[in-house]
Structure formats: structure tokens, C-alpha cells
NUPAVO-69387 format. One record per residue: residue in one letter; x, y, z of N, C-alpha, C in turn. Coordinates in steps of 0.001 Angstrom, whole numbers, plus 500000, padded with zeros to 6 digits. Each point is the difference from the previous one (the first is absolute). Example, Ala and Ser with C-alpha at 12.3 -4.5 7.8 and 13.67 -1.06 7.14 Angstrom:
a513190494310507800499110501190500000500900501200500000;s499650501050499280500820501190500060499230501090500730;
This chain:
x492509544169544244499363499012500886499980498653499292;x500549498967500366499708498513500022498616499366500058;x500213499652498027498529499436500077499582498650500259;x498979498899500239499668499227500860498911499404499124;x500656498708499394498488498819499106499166499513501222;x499043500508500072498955498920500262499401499180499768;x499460498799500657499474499048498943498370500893500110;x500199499226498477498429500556499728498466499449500826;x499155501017500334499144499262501032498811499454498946;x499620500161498884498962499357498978499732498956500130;x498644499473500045499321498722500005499817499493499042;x499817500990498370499694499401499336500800500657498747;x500554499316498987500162500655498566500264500347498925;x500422501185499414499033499522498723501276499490499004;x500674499209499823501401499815499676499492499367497960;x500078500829499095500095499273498567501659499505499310;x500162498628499901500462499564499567500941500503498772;x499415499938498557500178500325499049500493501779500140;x499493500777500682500957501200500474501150500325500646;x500570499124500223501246499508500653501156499557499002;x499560499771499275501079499058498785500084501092499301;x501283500507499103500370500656498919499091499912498858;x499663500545499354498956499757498306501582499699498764;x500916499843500902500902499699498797500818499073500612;x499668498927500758500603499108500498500216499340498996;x501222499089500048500299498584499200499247498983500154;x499080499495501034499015499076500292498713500700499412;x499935500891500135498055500961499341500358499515498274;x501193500689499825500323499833498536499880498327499361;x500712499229500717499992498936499343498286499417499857;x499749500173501241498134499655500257499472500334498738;x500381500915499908499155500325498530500366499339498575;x500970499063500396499776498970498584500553498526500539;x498850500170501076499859498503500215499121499213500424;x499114499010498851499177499195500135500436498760500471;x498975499419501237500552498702500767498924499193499627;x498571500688499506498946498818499719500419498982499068;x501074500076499419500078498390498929500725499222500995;x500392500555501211501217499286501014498931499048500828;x498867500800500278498616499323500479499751498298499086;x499983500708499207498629498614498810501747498850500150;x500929500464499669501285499058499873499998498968501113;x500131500682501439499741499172500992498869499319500523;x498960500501499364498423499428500251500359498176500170;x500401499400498821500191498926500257500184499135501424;x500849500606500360501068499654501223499754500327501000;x498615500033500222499360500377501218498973499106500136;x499780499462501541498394499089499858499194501180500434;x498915499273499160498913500518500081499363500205501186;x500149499435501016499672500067502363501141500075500514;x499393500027501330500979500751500431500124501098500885;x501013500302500984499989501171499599500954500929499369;x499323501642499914501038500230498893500635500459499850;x501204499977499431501862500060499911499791501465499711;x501806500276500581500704501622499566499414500436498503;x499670500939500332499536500690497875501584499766499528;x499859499193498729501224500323499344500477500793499060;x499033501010500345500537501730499236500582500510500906;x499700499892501413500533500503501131501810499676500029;x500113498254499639501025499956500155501295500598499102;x499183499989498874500776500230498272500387501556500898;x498872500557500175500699501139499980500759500284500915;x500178499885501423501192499659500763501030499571499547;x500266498999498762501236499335499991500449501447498554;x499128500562499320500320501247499343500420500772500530;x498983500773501489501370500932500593501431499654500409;x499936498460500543500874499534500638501664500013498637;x499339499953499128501311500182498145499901500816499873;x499062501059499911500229501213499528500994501105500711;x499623499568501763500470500953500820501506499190500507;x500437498910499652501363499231500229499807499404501280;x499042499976500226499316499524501394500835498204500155;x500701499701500266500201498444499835499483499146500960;x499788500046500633499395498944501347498451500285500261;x499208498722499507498973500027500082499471500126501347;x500905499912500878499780500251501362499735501814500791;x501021500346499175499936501614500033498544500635499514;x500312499267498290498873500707499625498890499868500412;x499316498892501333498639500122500579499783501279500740;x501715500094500713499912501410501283499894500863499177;x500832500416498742499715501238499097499056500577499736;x499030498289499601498552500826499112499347500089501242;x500471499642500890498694500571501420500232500986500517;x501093500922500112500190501078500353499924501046498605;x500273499513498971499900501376498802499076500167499413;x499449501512500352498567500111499623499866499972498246;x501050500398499168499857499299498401500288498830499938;x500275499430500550499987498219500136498585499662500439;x499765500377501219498232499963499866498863500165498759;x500251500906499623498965501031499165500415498853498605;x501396499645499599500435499471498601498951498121500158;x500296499680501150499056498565500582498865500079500071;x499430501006500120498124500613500558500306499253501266;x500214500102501017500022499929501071499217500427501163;x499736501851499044500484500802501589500523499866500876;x499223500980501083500846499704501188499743499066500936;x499027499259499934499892498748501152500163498628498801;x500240499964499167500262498650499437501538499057500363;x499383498729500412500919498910500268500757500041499147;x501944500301500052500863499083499320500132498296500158;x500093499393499062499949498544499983501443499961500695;x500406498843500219500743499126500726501261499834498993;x501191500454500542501005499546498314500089498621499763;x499577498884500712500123498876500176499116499272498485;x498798501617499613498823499450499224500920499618498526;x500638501127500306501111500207497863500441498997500149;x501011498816500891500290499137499629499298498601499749;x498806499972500823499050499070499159499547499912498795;x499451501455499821499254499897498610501361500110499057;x500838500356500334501136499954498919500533498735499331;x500196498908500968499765498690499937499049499008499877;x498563500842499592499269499249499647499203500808498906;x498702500745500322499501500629498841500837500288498662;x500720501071500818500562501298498892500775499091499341;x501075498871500107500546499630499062499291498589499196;x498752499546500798498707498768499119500172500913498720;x499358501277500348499175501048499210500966500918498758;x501378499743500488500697500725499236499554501473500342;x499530500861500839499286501629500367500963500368499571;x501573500424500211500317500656500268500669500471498377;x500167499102499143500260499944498317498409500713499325;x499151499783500683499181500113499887499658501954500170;x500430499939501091500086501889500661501131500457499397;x500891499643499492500879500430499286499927500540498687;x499171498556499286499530500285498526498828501131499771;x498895500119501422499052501111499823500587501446500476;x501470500205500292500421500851499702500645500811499094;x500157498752499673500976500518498030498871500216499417;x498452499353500224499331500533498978499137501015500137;x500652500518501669499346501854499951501475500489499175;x500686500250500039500955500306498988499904500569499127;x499409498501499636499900500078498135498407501207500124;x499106499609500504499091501116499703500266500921500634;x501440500615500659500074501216500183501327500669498898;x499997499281498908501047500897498695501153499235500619;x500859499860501215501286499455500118500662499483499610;x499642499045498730500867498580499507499706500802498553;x501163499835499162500409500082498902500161499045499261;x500173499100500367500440498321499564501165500294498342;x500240501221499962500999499923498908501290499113500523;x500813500917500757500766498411500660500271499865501173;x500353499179500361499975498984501207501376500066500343;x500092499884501745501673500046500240499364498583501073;x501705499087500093499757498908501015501275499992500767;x500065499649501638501132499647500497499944499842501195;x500892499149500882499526499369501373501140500819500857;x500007499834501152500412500309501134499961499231500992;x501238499888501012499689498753500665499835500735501802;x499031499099500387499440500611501390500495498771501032;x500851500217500958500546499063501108498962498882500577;x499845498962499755499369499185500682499677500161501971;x498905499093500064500348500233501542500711498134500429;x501374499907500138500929499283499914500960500013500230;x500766499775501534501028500197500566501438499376499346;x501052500067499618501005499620499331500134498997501031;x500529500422501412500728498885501084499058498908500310;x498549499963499441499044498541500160500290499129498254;x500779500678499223500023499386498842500266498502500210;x500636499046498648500218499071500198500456500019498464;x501394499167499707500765500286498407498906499237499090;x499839500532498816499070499027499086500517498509499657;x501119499804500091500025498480499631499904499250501811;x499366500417501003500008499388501065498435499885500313;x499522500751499267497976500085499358499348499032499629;x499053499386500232499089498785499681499028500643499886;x498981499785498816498948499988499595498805499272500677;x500824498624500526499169499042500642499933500208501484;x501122500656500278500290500324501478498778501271500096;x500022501114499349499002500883500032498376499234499820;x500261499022499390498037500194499997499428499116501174;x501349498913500527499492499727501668499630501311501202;x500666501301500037499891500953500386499484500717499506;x498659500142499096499952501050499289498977500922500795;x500502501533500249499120501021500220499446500826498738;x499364500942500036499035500758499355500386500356498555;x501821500506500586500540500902498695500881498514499050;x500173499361500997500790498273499310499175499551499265;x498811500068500106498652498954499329500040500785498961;x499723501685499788500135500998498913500874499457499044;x501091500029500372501642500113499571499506498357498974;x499573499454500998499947498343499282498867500574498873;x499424499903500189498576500013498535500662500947498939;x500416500666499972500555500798499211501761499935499176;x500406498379500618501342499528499365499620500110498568;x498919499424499024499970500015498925499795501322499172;x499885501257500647499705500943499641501151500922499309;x499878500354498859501369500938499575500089500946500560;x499688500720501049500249501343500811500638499746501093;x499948498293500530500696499700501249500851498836499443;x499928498438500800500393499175500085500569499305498229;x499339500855499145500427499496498304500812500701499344;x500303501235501075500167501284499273501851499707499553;x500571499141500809501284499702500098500232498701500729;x501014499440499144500346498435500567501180500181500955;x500929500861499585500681500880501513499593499473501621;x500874499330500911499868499876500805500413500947501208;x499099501087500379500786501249500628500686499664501110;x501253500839500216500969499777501439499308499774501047;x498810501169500525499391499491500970498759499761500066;x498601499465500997499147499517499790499271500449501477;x498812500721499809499407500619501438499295498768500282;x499988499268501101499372498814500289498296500955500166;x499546501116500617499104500891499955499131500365499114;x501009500491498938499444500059498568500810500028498785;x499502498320500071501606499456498595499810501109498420;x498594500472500164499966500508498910500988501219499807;x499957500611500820501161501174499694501298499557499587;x500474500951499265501120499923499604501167500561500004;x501359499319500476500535500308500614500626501110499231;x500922501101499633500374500838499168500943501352500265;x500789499859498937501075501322500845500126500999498790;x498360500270498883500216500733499479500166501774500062;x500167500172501318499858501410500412501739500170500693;x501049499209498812501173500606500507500544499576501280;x499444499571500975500503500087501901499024499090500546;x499693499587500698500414498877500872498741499421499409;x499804498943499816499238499054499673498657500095500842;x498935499503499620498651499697500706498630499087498868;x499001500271501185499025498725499338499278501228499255;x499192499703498980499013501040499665499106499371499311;x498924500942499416498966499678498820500870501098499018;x499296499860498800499656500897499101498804500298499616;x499563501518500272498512500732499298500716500928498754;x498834499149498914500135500828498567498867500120499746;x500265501106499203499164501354500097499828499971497930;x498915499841499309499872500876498850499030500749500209;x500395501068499259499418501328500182500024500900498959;x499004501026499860499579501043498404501425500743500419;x500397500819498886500868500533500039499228501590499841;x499038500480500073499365500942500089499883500656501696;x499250499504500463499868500426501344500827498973501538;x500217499063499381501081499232501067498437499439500398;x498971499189499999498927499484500184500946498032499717;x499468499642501255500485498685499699499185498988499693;x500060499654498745498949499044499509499988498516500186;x500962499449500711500271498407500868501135500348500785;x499640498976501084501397499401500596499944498776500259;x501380499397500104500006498408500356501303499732500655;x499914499193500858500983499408500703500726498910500203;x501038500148499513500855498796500109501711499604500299;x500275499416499630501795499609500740500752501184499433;x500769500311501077501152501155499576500925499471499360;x499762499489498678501002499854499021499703500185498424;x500585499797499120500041500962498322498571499246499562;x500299498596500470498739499192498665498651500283500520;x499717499688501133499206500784500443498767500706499865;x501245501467500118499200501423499815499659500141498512;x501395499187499094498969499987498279498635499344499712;x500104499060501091498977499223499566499004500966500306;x499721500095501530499184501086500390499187501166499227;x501050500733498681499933500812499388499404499614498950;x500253498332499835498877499650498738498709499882500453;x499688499610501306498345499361500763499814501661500054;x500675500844500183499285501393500697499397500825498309;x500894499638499066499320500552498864498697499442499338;x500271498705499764498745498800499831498978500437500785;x499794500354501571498967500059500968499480501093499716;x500941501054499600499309501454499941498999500202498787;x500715499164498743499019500191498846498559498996500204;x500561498619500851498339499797499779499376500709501191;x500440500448500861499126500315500970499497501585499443;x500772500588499281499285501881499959500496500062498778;x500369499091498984500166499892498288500619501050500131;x501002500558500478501623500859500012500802499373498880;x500651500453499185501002499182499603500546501407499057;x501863500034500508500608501748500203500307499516498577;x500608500859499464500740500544498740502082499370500009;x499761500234501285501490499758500479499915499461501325;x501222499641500547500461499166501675501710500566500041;x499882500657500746501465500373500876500473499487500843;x501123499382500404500301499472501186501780499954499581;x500454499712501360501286499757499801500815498772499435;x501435500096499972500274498849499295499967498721500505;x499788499601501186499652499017500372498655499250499389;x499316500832499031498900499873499315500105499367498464;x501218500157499798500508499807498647500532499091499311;x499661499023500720500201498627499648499563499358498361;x500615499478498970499600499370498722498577499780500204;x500118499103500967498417499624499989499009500811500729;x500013500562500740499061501560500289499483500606498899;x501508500385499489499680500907498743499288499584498958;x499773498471499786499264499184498809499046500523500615;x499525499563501102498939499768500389499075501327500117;x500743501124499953499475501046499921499744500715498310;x500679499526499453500121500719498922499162498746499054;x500344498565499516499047499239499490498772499978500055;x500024499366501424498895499503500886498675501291500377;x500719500798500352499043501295500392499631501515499289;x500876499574498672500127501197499461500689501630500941;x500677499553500868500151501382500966501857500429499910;x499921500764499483501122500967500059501046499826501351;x501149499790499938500668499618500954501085501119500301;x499573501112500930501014500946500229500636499652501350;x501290499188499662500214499401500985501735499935499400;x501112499261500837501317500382499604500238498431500039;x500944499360498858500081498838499534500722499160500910;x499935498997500742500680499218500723500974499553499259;x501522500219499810500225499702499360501591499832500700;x500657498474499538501425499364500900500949500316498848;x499965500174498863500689499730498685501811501255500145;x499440501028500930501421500266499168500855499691500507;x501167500499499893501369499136500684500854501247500430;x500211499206500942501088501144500673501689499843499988;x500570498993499343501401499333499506500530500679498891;x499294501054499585500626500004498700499443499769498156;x499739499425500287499797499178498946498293500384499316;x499722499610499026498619500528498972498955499212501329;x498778501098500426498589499530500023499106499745498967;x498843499562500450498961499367499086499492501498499020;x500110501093501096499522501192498992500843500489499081;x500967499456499743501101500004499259499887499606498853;x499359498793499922499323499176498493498864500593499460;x499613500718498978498966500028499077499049498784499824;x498554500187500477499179499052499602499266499987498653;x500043499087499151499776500579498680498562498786500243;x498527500324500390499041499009499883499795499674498776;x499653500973498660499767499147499147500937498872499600;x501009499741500030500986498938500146500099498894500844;x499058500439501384500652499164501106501324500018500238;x500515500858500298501850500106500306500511501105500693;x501052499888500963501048501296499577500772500214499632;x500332501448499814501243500127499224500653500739501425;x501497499557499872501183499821501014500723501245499077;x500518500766501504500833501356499522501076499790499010;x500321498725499496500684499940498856499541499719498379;x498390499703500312499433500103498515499547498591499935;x500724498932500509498866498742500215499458499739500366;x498868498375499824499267500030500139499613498742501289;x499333500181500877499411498951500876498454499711500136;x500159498869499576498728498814499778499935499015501083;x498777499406500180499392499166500925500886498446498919;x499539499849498449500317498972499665500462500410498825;x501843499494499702500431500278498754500074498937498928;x498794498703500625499510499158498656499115499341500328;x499301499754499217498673499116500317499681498559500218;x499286499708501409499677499182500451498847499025499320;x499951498413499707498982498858499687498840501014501215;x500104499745500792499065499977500875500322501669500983;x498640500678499479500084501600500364500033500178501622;x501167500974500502500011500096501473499139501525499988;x499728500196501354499908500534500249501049501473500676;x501056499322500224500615501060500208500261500919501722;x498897499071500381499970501150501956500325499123500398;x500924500414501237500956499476501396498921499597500836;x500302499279500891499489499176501417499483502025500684;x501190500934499283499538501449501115498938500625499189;x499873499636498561499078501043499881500432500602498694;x501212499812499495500675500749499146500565499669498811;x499891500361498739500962500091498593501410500535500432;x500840498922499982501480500245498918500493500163498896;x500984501149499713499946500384499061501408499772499388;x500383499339499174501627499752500014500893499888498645;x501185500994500475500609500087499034500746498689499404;x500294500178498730500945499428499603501423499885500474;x501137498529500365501061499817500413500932501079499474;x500128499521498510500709500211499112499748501787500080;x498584500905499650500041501031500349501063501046501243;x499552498647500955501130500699501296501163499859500429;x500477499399499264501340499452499828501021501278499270;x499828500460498772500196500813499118499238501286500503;x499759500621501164499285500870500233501085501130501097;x500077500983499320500574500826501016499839500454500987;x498647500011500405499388500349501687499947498862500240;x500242498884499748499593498853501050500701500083501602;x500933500654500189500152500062501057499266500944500860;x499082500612499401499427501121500873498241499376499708;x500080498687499457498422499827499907500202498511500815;x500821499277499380499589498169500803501456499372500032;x500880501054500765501243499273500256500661498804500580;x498512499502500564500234498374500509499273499251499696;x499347499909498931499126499402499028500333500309498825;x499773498578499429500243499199498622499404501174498862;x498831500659500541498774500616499158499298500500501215;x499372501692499038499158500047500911498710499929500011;x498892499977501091498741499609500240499352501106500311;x498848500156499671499284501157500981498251499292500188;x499525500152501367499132499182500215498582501595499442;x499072499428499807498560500866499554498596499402500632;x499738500969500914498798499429501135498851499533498796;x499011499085500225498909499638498352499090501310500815;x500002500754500428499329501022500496500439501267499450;x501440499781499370500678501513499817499280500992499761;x499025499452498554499147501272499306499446500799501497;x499503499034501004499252501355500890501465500621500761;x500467499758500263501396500810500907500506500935498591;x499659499830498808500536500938499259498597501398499517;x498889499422500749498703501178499497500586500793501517;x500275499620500867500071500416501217501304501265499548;x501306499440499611500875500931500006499435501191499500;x498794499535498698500306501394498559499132500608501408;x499010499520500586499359501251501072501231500591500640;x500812499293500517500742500936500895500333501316499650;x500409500014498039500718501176499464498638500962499818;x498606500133500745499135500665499415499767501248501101;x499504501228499917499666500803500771498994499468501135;x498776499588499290499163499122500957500393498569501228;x501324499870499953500443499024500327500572501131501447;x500831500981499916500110500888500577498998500720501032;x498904500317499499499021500196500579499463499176500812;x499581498249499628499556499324501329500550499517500776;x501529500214499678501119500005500820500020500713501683;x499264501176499344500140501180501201498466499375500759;x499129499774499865499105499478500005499463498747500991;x501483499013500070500045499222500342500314500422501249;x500583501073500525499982500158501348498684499865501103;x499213500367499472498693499750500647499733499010500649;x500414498813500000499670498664500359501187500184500942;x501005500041499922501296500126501077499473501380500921;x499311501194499987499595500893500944498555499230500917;x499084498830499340498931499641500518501218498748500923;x500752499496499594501048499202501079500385500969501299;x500555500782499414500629501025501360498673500431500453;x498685500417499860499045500199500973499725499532500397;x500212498197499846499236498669500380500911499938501154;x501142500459500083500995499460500975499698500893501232;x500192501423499346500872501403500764498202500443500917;x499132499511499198498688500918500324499019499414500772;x499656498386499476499086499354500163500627498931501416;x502103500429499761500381498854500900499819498673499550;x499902499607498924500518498716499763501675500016499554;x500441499712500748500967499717500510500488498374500016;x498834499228500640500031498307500457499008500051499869;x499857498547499934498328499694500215499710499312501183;x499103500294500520499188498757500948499686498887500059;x499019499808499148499610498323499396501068499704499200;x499563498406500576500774498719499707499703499742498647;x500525499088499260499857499417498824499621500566498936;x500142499245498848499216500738498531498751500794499843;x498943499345501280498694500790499669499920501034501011;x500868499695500807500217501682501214500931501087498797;x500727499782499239500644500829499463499033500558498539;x499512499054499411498671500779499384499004500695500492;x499410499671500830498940500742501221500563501281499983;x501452500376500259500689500623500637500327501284498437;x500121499520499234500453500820498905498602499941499243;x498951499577500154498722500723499692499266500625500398;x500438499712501607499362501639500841500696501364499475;x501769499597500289500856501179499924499508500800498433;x499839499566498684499944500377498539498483500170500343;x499012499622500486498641500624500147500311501221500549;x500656500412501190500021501099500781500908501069499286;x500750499698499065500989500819499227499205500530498870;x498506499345499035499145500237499331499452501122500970;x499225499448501024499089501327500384500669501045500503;x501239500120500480500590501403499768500374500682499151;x500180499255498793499960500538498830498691500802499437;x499041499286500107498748500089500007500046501564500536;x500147499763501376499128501277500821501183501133499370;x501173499846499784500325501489499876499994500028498717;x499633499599498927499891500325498747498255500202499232;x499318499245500904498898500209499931498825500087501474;x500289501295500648499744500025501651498510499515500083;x499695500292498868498428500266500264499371499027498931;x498892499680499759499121499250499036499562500864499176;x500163499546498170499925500724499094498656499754499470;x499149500362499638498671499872499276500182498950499176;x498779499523499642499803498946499124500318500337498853;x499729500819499566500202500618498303501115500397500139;x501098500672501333501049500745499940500709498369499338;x499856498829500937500930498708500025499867499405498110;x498824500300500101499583499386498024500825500348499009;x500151501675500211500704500825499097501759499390500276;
């Protein structure tokens, strides 16, 4: 027999909330290591005192959390979402008769409070520091590296960069143009390169135009990521132009920020060779005392034939090398009234043989066959590109090698999971907004499945 729903005839009942939701949800879990009261006192400012009174902005934080966590992208969706899903309810305190706000509300306060206030660097940083009091961070070493996320920036509205005015933009300037402008002097954008790119989003000049993914060109940002090499816990992100100088720079503000902000400072830094620049490597190894397991940027050898630079013996106590035939090359083979210094307009010691040496020399044709003598240039940085190699030959070098994947698997979840894919917002501070929600929401899932639950006070001490 054919059975038959009726609607139910009840007047009244008894419906509990919190019995409805899984006890092992991804929203119950994260709840449990997440404090919004410092998100309170942060925005206190930025509120008048009469009035009447505005959306809770725990309400909203946490909406724009499910909305990253769950890949939710359209703040428009996510109002219908959290009003129909009863763990979207229950994760908001809602229940069941509470008002969703208006999506219209996120883009006000986004453009005004949350970025006066900085919240969202702010909700970011009080997540790294449940983290840290939940054991996660190792701070032995540190891995860094960017990824580039598609702008929202149509190619066919472009316009070529030398057909671009600066002056023409600030008669027109909208939201993400005015961004783009305040931030010319900044080394993450407008300083980062004197490069005039092919094309120019009249939309959002800040993106950059780029065809490092092999196939067809587009606008993008870059989000970089440093991060423990222990649990894949990401301890900054920052955003800036999809190009090399950049993301190094980036990698210097993201290490600097982490030690004064949570006095981190790793043992080592992994990253790829785009990382490996002379001056990186000073700067890591002088400047910071930090171990550079990283692979040497390096243009020197030759592919003609003929002797590379690793070819010559560096003999430092001498200042010299010695050339696969037993002589010798010097910066100066007599002394100057008045002492030079010795470095190029690039940066670099020459090192040079004697005429007469190469003249009478039997490899000269396989070392400087169209030169008088030969030269070999020496970055004034070498010593760090040479602490860098002896790591390469070490077991441990091996190890954070493998290690380093972590930061490239938190990329592919950022893309494949969360759907960042493109971004939405316009300009430099839509694309930070944007990669400090996404790396907040990648923390508390980390969070919830490695630590589902809240550990005792004495458990967290120990």
C-alpha cells in the first residue's frame, strides 16, 4: 500500500536547535576555538556612542567565517545559506527566528570600520595565537611562498601600459584607483618594480598583468603565505604584485611582523629559488641570523662550452681564484694612490686574470676565447650564496625540502576547497581583506581537526 505525508496538524513545538547539528560538525569544532570578544573592544572605537544600534559585529565576523571556510563566495548567497542552515544558525547564535542582516551590511562596514580598525589582521593574528597556545607552531623553521590568485579584471577592458596616465586616473579615480594610488610608494605594489607592464586594468591598475602560469596571460594578485613547517599553521600573509621583487620583499615584512608580533624567530626559512637572491640571502643569514634552506639563484654557468664560475676555486683567504689551469685571478694586480673599492654599478667584484697568463695558456680556448683575459664577476654577497650551497649538501636541507610542500598543499586548498580561484574585491585592500579572511579560515580548520575540542588549561601549559 502507498504511503501518504501529511502535513502535520501541531500547534505548537518542541523543536531544539543544538540537537539537530552533528557534535562533530566543522562549524561546532571550530566554535570551540574561537574568541570574538577582543573583535568587540577593537571596534568599540568606531562606533558612536547614540543612536541606534548597528548589526553585532561578531554576527558579521562570523558569517564572513562560514562564508571562507565553507567556499561560500558571494556574500549574497551566504545571507540565503545562513538562513536556511540550521549549523549556520546555531555557529551565529541565531536560532531559529533570528534576522540575517542585509549583504549590502559587509560592504559598508568593510569600507569603513573593518578596514579604519584594521579587524580583520587583527582576527587573524588572534588566531595564530590560539595556535600557539594550542602546541601547533614549532617555530624551528619556517617555509615562505606566494601563489597568484586571478584578479577580478577583464583583459578586453584593458588598456597597453604606455597608453596609462597616472594623471588621467586620479581625474577618474574610483575606490580600487585611489587604493592603487596611495600605495605607488609602497614596495609590495607601485615600488616593487620600475617595469612598465604590457597591460593596465583601468578597474584595478593594481593588478598585475602576468603569464607566469605557462598559458594565456591574466591580471592577478599574489597571496604569500609564511608558515611553521610543523603543522602547516600559517603564521602571516600579505599581499602584493604578482611579480619576483615583490613576494621577496613580502617575505622580509612577513618574518619581521611575526617576530615582533609573537617573538617567533625559526632556526631556518625554506622557500624556493626565486628566494635566493645575493641579497635575500645576506639578509637572511647576516642580518637575521637564519639559516637559508633555500636553492641559490644563480645565472653563472654557461652553456657554450666553455669554463663556468664553478669551475674556478675560490681561495678567500687570498681574495682570488684559482682558474682550472693553476692561475691566478685578482680584483687588482697593483696598487692604487687612492684605495678603490672594487664593486660594479651591479653589485659585484671582478676578478681578473692576467693578459700575458692567457695568452700562453692552453685552455684559453675553452675558458675566454674572445677575450684578451679572463674575468669572473663575485656577488659582495657571495659569502651568503656560499653558506646557502654548504646547506644544500646537508641531510637537514633534504628534510625541509620535503617539508616545504605544505605551503604549496595550503595553496591547492586555498584554490580547490575554499574556491579561491579569483577574487572579488577590487584593489590592494580588497585583495588583503580577501587573503586574511581566506588564511584565518584555513587556521581554524586546522584548528578544529587537529584540535576538535578545547584542551585544559594545564593540558595547554604542559
Amino acid at each position: 500500500m502507498m504511503g501518504f505525508q501529511a502535513a502535520p496538524a501541531q500547534l505548537f513545538y518542541d523543536f531544539c536547535l543544538d540537537e539537530h547539528v552533528p557534535a562533530d560538525h566543522l562549524l561546532r569544532r571550530i566554535d570551540n576555538h574561537l574568541d570574538l570578544d577582543s573583535v568587540r573592544t577593537q571596534l568599540n572605537p568606531y562606533y558612536s556612542s547614540t543612536g541606534r544600534p548597528s548589526i553585532d559585529p561578531e554576527l558579521m565576523m562570523r558569517m564572513l567565517i562560514i562564508g571562507y571556510s565553507m567556499g561560500i563566495r558571494s556574500e549574497r548567497r551566504l545571507c540565503e545559506e545562513v538562513h536556511l542552515n540550521l549549523a549556520y544558525r546555531l555557529f551565529c547564535r541565531l536560532g531559529l527566528d533570528g534576522k540575517v542582516p542585509d549583504h549590502s551590511s559587509f560592504s559598508k562596514n568593510r569600507h569603513g570600520r573593518f578596514r579604519q580598525s584594521d579587524i580583520l589582521r587583527h582576527l587573524f593574528e588572534t588566531v595564530v595565537e590560539r595556535c600557539l597556545a594550542q602546541g601547533l607552531v614549532g617555530a624551528e623553521g619556517f617555509a615562505v611562498d606566494a601563489s597568484l590568485i586571478a584578479a577580478d579584471a577583464n583583459k578586453q577592458r584593458s588598456v597597453p601600459g604606455s597608453e596609462w596616465s597616472v594623471q588621467e586616473a586620479k581625474d577618474n579615480a574610483g575606490r580600487s584607483v585611489q587604493e592603487y594610488l596611495a600605495v605607488l610608494d609602497d614596495a609590495a605594489f607601485g615600488a616593487a618594480s620600475q617595469v612598465m607592464p604590457k597591460f593596465i586594468s583601468p578597474s584595478d591598475p593594481a593588478a598585475q598583468w602576468t603569464g607566469a602560469h605557462k598559458g594565456h596571460a591574466f591580471f592577478a594578485y599574489a597571496t604569500n603565505y609564511l608558515i611553521d613547517t610543523d603543522h602547516g599553521v600559517i603564521l602571516d600573509v600579505e599581499a602584493t604584485r604578482a611579480i619576483r621583487q615583490a613576494e621577496v620583499g613580502a617575505s622580509r615584512t612577513m618574518i619581521d611582523r611575526t617576530e615582533n608580533r609573537f617573538g617567533l624567530k625559526p632556526h631556518y626559512v625554506v622557500a624556493d629559488s626565486a628566494y635566493g637572491s645575493a641579497d635575500n640571502l645576506a639578509w637572511l643569514v647576516k642580518d637575521k641570523k637564519i639559516a637559508p634552506h633555500i636553492p641559490v639563484f644563480d645565472k653563472s654557468h654557461r652553456t657554450d662550452g666553455t669554463f663556468s664560475r664553478a669551475d674556478f676555486v675560490w681561495d678567500g683567504e687570498n681574495d682570488r681564484y684559482i682558474c682550472p689551469a693553476g692561475k691566478e685571478l685578482k680584483q687588482f694586480h697593483r696598487t692604487y694612490e687612492t684605495a678603490r673599492s672594487g664593486i660594479t654599478s651591479e653589485g659585484t667584484r671582478l676578478y681578473r686574470a692576467r693578459k700575458k697568463d692567457c695568452d700562453a695558456c692552453e685552455l684559453k680556448q675553452r675558458c675566454c676565447p674572445n677575450a684578451v683575459a679572463r674575468k669572473v664577476p663575485r656577488d659582495r654577497n657571495e659569502d651568503a650564496r656560499d653558506v646557502a650551497r654548504a646547506i644544500t649538501e646537508t641531510p637537514d636541507y633534504e628534510r625541509s625540502r620535503h617539508r616545504r610542500k605544505k605551503v604549496e598543499m595550503l595553496f591547492a586548498h586555498l584554490k580547490r576547497i575554499l574556491k579561491m580561484a579569483r577574487l572579488r574585491l577590487r584593489g590592494p585592500c580588497g585583495a588583503r581583506d580577501e587573503f586574511l579572511l581566506a588564511a584565518t579560515a584555513q587556521n581554524l580548520r586546522r584548528l578544529a581537526k587537529l584540535r576538535p575540542s578545547r584542551l585544559p588549561t594545564a593540558a595547554m601549559a604542559v
